[in-house]
C-alpha positions in Angstrom: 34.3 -27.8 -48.6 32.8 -27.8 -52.3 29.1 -28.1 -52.7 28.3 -30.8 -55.1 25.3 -30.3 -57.0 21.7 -31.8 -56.0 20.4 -34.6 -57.9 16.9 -34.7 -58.8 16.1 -38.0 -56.7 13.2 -40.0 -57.4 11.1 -39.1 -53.9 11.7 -35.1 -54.9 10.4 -36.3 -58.5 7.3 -38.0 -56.5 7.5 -35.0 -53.9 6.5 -32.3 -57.5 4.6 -35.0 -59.1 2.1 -34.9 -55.9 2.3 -30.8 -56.0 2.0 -30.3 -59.0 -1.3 -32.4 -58.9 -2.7 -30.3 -56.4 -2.0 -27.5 -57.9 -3.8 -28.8 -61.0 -6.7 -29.6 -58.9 -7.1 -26.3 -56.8 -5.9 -24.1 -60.1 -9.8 -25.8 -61.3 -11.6 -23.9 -58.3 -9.4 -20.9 -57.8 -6.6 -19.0 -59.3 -6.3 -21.4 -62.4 -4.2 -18.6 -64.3 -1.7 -18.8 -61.5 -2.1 -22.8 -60.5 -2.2 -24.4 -63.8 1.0 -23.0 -65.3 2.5 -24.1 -61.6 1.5 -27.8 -62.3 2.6 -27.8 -65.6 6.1 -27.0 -64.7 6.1 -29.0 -61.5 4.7 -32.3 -63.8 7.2 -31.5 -66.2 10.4 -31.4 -63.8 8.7 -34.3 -62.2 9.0 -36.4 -65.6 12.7 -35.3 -65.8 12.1 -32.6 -68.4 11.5 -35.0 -71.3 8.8 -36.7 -73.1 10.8 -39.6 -73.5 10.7 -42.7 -71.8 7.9 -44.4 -69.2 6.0 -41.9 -67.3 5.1 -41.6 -64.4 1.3 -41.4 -63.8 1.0 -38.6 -61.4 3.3 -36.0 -63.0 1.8 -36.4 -66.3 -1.9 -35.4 -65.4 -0.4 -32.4 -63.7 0.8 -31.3 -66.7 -2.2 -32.1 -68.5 -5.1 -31.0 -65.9 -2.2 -27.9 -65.5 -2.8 -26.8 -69.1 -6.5 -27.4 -69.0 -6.6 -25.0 -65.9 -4.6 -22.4 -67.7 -6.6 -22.7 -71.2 -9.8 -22.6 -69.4 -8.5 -19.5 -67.3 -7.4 -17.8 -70.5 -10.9 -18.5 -72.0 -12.4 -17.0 -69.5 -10.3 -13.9 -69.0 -10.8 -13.2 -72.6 -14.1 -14.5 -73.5 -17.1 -12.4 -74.3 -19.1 -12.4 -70.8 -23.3 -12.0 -71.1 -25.0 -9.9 -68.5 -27.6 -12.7 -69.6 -31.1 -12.1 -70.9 -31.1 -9.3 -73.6 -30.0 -8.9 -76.6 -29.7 -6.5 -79.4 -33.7 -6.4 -80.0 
């Protein structure tokens, strides 16, 4: 019997929309190099891979909390870090 492809229904769109929001969330406390880019692409497959059209709420701060996470994790990675107090004098 053939196997007919899977459509993306609108409770799995919900389903990554809702995980991709708690990755978003956690990737803010922990692991945000690994979380954030996880949000992003569970928001974006939650909007249907497009930009166009109405959005849903939920998938779209994913992807925006997502890229915060993985911006701010960058930043950090490769920021200058201070041993505080000190300087050059």
């Amino acid at each position: 019997m053939p196997h007919s492809p899977r459509t993306n229904t609108g409770t799995d769109r919900d389903t990554l929309g809702i995980i991709g929001l708690i990755c978003a969330v956690a990737g803010f406390f922990v692991l945000g190099i690994l979380l954030g880019p996880a949000a992003v692409v569970c928001g974006w497959l939650a909007m249907g891979r497009t930009w166009r059209g109405a959005k849903p709420l939920l998938p779209l701060i994913a992807v925006v909390l997502g890229a915060i996470d993985t911006l701010v994790a960058l930043l950090w990675m490769t920021g200058p870090h201070w041993s505080g107090g000190g300087g050059i004098l």
